[in-house]
MIFIZA-588285 format. One record per atom (N, C-alpha, C): residue in three letters; x, z negated, y. Coordinates in steps of 0.2 Angstrom, whole numbers, plus 5000, padded with zeros to 4 digits. Atoms other than C-alpha are relative to their C-alpha. Layout:
// residues N
resn / xx / zz / yy
Ala / X / Z / Y
...
//
This chain:
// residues 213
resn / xx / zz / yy
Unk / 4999 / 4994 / 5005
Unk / 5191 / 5052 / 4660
Unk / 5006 / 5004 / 5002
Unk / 4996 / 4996 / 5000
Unk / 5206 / 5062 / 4658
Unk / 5000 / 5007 / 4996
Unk / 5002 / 4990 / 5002
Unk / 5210 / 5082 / 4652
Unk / 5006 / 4998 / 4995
Unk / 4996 / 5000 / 5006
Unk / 5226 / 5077 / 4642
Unk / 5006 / 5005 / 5005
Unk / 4995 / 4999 / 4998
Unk / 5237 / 5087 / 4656
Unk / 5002 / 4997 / 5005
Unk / 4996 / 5003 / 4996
Unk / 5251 / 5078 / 4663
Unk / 5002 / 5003 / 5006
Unk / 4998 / 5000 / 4993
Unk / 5255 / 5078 / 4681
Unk / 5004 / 4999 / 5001
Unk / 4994 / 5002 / 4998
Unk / 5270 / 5072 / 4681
Unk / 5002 / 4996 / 4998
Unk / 4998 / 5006 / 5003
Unk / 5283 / 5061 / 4673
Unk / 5003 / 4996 / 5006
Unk / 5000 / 5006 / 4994
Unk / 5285 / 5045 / 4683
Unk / 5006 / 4996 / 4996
Unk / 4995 / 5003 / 5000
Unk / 5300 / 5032 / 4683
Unk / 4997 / 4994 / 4999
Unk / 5002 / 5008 / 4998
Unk / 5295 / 5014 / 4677
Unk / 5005 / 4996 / 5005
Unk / 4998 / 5004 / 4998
Unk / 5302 / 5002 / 4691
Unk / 5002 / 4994 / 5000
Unk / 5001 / 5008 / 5000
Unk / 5297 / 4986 / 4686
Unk / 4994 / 5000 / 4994
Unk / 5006 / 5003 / 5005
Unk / 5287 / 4978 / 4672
Unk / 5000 / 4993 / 4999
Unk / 4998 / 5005 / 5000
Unk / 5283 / 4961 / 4669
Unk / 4994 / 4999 / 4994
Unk / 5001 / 4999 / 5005
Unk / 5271 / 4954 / 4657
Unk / 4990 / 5000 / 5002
Unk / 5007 / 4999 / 4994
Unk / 5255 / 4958 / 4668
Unk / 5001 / 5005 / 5005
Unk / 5001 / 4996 / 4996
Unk / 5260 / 4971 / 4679
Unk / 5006 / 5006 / 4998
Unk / 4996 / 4996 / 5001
Unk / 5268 / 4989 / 4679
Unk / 5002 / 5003 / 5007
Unk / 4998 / 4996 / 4997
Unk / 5277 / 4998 / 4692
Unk / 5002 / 5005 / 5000
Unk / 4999 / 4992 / 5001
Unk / 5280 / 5017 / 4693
Unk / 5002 / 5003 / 5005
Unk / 4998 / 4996 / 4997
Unk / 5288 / 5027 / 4703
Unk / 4997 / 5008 / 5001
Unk / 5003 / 4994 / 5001
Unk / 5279 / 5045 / 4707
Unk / 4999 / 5003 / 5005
Unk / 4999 / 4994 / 4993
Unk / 5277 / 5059 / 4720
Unk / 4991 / 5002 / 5000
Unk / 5010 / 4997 / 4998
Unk / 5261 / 5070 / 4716
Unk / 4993 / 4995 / 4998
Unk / 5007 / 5004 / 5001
Unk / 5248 / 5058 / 4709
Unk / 5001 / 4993 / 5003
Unk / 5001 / 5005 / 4995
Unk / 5251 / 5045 / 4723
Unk / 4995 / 5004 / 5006
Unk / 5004 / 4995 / 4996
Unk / 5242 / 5060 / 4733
Unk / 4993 / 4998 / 5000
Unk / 5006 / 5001 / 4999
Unk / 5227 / 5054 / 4739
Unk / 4995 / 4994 / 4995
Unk / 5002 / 5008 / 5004
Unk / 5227 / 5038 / 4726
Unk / 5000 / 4994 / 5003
Unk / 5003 / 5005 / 4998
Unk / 5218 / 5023 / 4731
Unk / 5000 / 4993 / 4995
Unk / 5000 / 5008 / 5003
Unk / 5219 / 5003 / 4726
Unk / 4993 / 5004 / 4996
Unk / 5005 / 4999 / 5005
Unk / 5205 / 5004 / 4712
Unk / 5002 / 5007 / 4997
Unk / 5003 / 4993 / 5004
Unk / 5208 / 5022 / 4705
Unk / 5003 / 4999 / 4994
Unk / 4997 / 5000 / 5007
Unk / 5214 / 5025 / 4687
Unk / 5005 / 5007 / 4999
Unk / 4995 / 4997 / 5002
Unk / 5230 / 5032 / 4682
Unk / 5003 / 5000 / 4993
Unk / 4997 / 5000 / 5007
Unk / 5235 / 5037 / 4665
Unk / 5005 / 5001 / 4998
Unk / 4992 / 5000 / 4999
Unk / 5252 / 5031 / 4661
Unk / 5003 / 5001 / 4989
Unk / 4999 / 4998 / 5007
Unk / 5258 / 5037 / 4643
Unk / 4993 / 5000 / 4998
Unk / 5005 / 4998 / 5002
Unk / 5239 / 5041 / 4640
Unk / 4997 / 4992 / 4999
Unk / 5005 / 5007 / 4999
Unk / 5232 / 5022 / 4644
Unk / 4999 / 5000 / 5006
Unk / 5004 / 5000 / 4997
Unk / 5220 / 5020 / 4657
Unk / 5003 / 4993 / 5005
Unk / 4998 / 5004 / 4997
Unk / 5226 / 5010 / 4671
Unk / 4997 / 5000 / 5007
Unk / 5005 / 5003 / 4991
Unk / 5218 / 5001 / 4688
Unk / 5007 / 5000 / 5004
Unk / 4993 / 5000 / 4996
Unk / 5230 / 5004 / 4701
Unk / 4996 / 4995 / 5005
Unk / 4999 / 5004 / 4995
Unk / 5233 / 4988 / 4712
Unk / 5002 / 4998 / 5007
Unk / 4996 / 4999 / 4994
Unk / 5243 / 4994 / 4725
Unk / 5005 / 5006 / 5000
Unk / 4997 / 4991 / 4997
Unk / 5251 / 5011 / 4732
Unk / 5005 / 4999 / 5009
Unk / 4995 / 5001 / 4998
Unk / 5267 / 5010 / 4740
Unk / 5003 / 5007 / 5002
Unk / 4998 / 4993 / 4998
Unk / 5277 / 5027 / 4748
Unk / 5001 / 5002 / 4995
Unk / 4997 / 4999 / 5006
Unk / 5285 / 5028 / 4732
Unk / 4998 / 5000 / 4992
Unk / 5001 / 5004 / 5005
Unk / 5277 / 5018 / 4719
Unk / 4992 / 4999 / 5001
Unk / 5004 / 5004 / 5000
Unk / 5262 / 5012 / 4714
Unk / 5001 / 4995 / 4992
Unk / 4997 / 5006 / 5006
Unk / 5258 / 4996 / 4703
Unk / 4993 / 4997 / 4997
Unk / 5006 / 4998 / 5002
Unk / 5245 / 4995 / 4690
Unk / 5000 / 4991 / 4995
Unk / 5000 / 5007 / 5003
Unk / 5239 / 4977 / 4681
Unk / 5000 / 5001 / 4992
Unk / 5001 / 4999 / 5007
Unk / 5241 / 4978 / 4662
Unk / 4999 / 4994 / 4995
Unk / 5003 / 5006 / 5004
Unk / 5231 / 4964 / 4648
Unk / 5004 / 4999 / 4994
Unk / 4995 / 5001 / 5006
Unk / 5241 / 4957 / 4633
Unk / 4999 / 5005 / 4996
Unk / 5004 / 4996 / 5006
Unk / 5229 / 4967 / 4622
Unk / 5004 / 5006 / 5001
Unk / 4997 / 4992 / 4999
Unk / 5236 / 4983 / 4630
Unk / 5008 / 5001 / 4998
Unk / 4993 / 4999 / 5002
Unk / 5256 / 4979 / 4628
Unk / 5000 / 4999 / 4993
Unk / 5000 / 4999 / 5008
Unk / 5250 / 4974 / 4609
Unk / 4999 / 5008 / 4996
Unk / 5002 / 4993 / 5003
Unk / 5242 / 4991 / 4605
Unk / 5004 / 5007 / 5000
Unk / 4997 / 4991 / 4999
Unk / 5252 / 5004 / 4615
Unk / 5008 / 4997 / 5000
Unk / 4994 / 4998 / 4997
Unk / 5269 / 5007 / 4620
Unk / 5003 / 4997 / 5005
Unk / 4998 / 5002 / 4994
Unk / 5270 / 5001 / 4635
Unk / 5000 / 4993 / 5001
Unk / 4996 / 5008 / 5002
Unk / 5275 / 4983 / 4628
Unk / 5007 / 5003 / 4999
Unk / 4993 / 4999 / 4997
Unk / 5291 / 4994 / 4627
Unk / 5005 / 4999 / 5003
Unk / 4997 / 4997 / 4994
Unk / 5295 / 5000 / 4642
Unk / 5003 / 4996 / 5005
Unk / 4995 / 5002 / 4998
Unk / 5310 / 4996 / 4650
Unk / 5001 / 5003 / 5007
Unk / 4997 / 4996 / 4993
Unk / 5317 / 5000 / 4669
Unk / 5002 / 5006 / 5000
Unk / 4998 / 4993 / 4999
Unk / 5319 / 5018 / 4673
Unk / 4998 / 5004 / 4995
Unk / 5002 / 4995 / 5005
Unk / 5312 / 5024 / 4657
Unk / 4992 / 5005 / 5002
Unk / 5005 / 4994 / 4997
Unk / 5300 / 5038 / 4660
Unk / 4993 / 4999 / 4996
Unk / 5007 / 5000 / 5001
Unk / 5281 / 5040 / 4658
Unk / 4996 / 5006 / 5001
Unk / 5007 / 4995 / 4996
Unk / 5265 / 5054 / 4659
Unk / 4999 / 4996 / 5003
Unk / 5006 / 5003 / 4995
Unk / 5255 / 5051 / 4673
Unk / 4997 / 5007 / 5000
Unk / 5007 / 4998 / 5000
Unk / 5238 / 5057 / 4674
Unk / 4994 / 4998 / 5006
Unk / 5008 / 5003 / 4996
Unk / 5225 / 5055 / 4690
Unk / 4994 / 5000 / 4996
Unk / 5005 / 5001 / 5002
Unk / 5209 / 5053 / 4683
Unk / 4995 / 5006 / 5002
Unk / 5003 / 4994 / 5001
Unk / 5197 / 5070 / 4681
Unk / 4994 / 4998 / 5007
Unk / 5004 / 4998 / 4997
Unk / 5188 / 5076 / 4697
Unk / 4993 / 5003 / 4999
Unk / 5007 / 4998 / 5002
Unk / 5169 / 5079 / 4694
Unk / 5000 / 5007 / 5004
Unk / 5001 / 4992 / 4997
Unk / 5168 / 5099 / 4694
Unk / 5006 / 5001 / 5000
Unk / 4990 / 4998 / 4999
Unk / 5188 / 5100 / 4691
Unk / 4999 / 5005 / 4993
Unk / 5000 / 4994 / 5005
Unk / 5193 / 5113 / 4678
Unk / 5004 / 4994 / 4994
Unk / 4996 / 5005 / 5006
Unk / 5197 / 5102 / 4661
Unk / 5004 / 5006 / 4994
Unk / 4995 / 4996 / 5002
Unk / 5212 / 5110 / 4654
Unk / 5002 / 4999 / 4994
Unk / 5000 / 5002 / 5007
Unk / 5214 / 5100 / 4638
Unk / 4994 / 4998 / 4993
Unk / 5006 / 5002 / 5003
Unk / 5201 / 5091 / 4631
Unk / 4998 / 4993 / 5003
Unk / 5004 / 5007 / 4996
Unk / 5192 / 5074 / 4635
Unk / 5003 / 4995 / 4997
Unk / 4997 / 5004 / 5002
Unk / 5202 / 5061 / 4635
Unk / 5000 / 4994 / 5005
Unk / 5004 / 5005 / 4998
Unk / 5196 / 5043 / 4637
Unk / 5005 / 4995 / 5003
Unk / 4995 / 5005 / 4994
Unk / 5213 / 5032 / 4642
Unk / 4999 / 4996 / 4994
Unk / 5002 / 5007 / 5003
Unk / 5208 / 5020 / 4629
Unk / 5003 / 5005 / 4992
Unk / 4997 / 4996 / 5005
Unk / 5223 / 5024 / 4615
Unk / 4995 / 4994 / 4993
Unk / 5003 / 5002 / 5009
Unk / 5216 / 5020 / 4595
Unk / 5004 / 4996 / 4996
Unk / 4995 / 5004 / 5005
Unk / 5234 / 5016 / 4590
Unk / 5006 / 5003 / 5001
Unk / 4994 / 4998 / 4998
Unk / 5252 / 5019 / 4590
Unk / 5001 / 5002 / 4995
Unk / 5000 / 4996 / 5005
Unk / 5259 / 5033 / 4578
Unk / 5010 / 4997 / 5001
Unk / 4991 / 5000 / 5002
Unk / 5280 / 5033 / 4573
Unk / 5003 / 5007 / 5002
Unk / 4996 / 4991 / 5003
Unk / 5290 / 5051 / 4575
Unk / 5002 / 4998 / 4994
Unk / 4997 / 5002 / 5006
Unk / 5294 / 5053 / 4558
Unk / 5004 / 5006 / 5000
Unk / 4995 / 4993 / 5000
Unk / 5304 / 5072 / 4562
Unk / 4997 / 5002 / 5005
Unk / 5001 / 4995 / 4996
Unk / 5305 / 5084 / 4576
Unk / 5006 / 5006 / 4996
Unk / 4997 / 4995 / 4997
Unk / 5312 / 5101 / 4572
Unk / 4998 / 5007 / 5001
Unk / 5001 / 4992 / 4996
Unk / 5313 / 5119 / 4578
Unk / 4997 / 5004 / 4997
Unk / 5004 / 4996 / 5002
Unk / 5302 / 5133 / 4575
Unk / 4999 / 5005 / 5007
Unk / 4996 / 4998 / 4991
Unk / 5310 / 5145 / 4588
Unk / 4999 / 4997 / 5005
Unk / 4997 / 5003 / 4994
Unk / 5306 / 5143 / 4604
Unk / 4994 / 4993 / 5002
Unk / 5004 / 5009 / 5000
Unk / 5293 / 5125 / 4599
Unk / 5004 / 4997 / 4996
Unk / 4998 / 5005 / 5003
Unk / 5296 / 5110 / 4593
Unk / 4995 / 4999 / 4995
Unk / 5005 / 5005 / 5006
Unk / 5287 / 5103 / 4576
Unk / 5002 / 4995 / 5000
Unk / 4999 / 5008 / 5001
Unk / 5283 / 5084 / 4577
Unk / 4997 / 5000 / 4997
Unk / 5004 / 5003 / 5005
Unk / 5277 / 5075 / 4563
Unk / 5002 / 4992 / 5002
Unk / 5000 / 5007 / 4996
Unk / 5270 / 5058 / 4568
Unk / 4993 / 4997 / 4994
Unk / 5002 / 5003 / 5004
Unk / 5264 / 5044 / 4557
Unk / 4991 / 4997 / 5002
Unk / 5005 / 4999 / 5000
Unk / 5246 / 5042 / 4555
Unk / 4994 / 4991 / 4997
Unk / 5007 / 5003 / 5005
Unk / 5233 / 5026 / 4549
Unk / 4996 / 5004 / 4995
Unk / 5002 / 4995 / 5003
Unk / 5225 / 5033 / 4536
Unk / 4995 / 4997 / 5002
Unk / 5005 / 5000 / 4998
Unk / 5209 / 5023 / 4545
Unk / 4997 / 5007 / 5007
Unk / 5001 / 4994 / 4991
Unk / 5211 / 5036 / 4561
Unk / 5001 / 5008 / 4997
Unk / 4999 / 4993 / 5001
Unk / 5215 / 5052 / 4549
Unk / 4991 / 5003 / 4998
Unk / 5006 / 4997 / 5001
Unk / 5195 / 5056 / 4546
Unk / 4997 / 5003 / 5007
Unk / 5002 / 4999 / 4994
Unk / 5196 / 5058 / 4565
Unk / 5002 / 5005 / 5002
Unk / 4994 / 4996 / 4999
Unk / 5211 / 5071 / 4566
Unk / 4999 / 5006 / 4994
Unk / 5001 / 4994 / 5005
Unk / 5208 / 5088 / 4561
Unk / 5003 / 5007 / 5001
Unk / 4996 / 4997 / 5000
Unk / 5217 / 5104 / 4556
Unk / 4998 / 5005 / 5006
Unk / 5002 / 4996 / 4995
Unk / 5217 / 5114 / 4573
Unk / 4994 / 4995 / 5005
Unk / 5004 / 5006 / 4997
Unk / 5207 / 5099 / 4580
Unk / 5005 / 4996 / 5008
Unk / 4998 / 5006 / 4992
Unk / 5212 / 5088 / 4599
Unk / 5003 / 4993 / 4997
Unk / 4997 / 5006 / 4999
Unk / 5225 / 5073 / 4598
Unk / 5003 / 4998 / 5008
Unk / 4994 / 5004 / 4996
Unk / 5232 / 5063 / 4612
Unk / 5005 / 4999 / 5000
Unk / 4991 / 5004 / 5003
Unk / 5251 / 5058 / 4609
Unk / 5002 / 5000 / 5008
Unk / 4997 / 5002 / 4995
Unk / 5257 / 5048 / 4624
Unk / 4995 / 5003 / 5007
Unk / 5005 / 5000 / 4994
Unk / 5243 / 5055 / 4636
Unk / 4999 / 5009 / 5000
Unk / 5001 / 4992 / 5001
Unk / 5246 / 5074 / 4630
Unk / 4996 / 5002 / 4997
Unk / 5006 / 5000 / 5005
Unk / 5232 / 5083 / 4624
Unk / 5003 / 5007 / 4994
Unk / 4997 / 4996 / 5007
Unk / 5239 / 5092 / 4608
Unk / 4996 / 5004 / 4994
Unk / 5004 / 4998 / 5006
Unk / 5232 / 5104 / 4593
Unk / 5005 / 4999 / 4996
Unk / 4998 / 5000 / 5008
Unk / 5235 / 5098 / 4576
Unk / 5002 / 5006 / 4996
Unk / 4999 / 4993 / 5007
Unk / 5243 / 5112 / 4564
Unk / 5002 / 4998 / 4993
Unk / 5000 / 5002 / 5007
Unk / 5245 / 5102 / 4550
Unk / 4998 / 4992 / 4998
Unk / 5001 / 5009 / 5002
Unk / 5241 / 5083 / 4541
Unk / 4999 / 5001 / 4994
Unk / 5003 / 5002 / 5008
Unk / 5238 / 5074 / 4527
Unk / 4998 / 4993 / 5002
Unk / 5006 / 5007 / 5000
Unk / 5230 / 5056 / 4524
Unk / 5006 / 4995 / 5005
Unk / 4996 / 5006 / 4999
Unk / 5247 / 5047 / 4532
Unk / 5004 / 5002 / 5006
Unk / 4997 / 4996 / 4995
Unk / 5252 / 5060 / 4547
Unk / 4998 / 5006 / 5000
Unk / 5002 / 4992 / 4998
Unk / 5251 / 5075 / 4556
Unk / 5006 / 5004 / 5003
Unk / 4996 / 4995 / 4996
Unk / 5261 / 5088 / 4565
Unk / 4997 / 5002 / 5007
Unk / 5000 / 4996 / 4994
Unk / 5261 / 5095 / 4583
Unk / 5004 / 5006 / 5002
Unk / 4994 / 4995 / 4997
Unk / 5270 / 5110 / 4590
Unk / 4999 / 5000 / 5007
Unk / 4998 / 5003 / 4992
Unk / 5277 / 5107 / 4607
Unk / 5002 / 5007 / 5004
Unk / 4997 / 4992 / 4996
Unk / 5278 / 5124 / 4619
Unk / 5006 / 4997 / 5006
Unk / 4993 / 5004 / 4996
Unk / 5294 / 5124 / 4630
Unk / 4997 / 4998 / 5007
Unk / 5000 / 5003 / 4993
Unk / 5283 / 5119 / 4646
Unk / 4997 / 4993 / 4999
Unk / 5002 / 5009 / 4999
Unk / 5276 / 5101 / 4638
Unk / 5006 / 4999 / 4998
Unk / 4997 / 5005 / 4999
Unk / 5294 / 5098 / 4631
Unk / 5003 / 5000 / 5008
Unk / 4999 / 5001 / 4994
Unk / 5298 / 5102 / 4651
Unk / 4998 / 4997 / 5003
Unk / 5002 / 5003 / 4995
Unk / 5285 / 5094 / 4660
Unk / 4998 / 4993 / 4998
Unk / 5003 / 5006 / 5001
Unk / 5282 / 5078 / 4650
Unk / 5007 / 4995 / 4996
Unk / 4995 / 5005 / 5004
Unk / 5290 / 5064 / 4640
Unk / 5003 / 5003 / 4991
Unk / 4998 / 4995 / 5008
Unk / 5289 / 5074 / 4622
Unk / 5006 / 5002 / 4998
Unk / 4992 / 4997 / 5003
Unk / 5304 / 5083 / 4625
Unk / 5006 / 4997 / 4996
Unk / 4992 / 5005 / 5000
Unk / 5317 / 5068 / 4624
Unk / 4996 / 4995 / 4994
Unk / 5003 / 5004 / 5009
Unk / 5305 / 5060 / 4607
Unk / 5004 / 5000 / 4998
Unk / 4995 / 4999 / 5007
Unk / 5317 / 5058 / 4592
Unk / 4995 / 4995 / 4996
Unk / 5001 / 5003 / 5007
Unk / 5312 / 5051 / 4575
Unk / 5002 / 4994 / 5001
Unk / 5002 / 5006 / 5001
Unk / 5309 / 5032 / 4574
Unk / 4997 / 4998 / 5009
Unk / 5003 / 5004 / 4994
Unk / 5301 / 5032 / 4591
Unk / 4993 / 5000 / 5002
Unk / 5006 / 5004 / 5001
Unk / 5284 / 5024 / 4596
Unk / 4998 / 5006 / 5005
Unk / 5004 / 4997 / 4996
Unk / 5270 / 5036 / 4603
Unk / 4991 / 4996 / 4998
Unk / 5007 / 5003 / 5000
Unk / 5253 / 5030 / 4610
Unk / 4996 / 5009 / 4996
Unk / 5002 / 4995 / 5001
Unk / 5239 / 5040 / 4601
Unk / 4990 / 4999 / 5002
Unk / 5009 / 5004 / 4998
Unk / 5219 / 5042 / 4605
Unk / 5000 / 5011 / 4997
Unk / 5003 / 4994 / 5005
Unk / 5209 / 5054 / 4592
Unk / 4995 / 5003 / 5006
Unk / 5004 / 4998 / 4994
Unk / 5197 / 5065 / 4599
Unk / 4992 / 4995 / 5000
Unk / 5007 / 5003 / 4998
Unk / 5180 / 5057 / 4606
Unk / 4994 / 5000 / 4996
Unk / 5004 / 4997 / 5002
Unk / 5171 / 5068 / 4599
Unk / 4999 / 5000 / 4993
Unk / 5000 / 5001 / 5006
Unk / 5173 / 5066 / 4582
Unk / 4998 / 4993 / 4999
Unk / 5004 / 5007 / 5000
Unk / 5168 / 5046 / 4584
Unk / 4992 / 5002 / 4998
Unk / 5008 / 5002 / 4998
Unk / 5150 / 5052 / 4590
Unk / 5000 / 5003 / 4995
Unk / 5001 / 4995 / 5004
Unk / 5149 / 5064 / 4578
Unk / 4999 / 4994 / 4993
Unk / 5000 / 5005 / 5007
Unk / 5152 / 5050 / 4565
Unk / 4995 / 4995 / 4999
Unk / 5003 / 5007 / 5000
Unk / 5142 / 5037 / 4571
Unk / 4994 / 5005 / 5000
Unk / 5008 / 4997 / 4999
Unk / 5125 / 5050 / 4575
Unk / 4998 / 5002 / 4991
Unk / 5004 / 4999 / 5008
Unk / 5127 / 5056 / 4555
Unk / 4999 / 4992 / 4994
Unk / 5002 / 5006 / 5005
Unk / 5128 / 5036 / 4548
Unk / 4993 / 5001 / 5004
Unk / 5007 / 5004 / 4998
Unk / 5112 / 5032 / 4560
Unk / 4993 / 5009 / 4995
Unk / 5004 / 4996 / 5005
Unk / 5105 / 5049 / 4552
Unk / 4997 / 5000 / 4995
Unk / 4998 / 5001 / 5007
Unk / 5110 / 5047 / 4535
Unk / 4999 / 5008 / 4997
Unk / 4997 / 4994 / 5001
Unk / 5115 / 5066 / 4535
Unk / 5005 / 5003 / 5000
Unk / 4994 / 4998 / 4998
Unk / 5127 / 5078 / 4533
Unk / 4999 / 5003 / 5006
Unk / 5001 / 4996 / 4993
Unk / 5133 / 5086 / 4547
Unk / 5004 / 5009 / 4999
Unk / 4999 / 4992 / 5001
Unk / 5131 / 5105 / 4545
Unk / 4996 / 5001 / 5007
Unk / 5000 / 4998 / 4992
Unk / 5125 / 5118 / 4558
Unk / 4992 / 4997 / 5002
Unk / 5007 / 5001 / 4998
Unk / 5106 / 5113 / 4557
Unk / 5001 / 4992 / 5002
Unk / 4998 / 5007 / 4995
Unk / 5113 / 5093 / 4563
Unk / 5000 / 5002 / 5006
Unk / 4998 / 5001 / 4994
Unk / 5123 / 5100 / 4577
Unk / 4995 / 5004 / 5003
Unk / 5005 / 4998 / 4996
Unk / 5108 / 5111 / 4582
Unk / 4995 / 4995 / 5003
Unk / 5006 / 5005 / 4996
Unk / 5098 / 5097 / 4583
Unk / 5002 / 4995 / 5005
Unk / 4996 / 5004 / 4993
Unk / 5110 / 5088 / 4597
Unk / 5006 / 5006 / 5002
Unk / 5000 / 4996 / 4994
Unk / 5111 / 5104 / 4608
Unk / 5007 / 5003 / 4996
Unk / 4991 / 4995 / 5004
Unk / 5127 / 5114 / 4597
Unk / 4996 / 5006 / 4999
Unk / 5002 / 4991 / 4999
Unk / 5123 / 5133 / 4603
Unk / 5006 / 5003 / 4996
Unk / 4996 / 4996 / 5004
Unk / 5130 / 5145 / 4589
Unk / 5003 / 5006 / 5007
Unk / 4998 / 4994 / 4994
Unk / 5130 / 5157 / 4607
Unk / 5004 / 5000 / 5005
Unk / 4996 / 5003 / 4997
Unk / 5137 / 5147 / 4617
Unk / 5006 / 5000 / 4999
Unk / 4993 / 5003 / 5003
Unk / 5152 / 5144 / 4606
Unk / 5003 / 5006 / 4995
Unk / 4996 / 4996 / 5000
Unk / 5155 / 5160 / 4600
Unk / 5006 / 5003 / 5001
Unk / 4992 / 4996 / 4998
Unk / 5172 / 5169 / 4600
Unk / 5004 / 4995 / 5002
//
């Protein structure tokens, strides 16, 4: 499980068609053969940890789905250690396991942010909602706009600083992963066969007090 905030962009070294190498500083800190690292917002087994580097195994399925069938020498990535039980979650809940790849279809200025607009499935738009949690590349993001075939983000000047976003342009591939919670939320009301208003969510623990303000 991850939060959606990046730790550092990392250096690809090496890729082949089953393994990734990475270059990185702070999340080599205390990382161990087995732990998971989320490299553009996909979930990864690290294999081995190196002074500089470590090198994680990645399955066909995974280079077809995301990005990271891309990626080339030197080209940059998020990285993510994977969420301390009792750690402070700073974005939202985000599982490594991307849904799908989006397109930029525009980035521009809106003073001192960015507006993206990134192409959408319209199977994955029932998931994405206005002021709602997206993923894009590992970041965790609020939605301020969409329709059935894309949406928008606004990008503050510390994620185009500390992550990969910044250097985006129009026609390039971003991994995406909807929020979690609108999955369950969709499968509890088929097995129902209800709407979901507040007398559902009360019936599976959604405090109006709680969640106040």
């Amino acid at each position: 499980m991850f939060s959606g905030i990046v730790e550092e962009v990392g250096i690809v070294r090496g890729r082949t068609q089953d393994c990734l190498t990475v270059e990185a500083k702070k999340v080599l800190q205390g990382t161990k053969v087995g732990d998971s690292i989320a490299v553009n917002g996909v979930c990864l087994t690290v294999v081995s940890v190196e002074a500089r580097t470590f090198r994680a195994n990645i399955m066909p399925e995974t280079l077809r789905r995301t990005n990271l069938g891309l990626l080339q020498y030197n080209d940059e990535v998020n990285l993510e250690r994977a969420l301390a039980l009792g750690g402070r979650l700073g974005g939202h809940l985000v599982l490594g396991h991307v849904d799908d790849t989006g397109k930029v279809i525009a980035v521009t200025s809106e003073g001192n942010a960015r507006m993206m607009r990134i192409s959408l499935r319209p199977e994955l738009s029932s998931y994405v909602v206005n002021k709602g949690f997206v993923a894009v590349d590992g970041v965790s993001l609020t939605v301020v706009d969409l329709d059935e075939f894309s949406f928008t983000v606004s990008l503050v000047g510390y994620t185009l600083e500390h992550t990969t976003l910044g250097k985006r342009r129009a026609g390039n591939v971003v991994n995406l992963e909807v929020d979690i919670i609108g999955k369950y939320v969709e499968k509890l009301s088929k097995r129902e066969k209800q709407v979901v208003d507040l007398d559902f969510l009360k019936l599976y623990g959604f405090s109006e007090a709680a969640n106040a303000g």
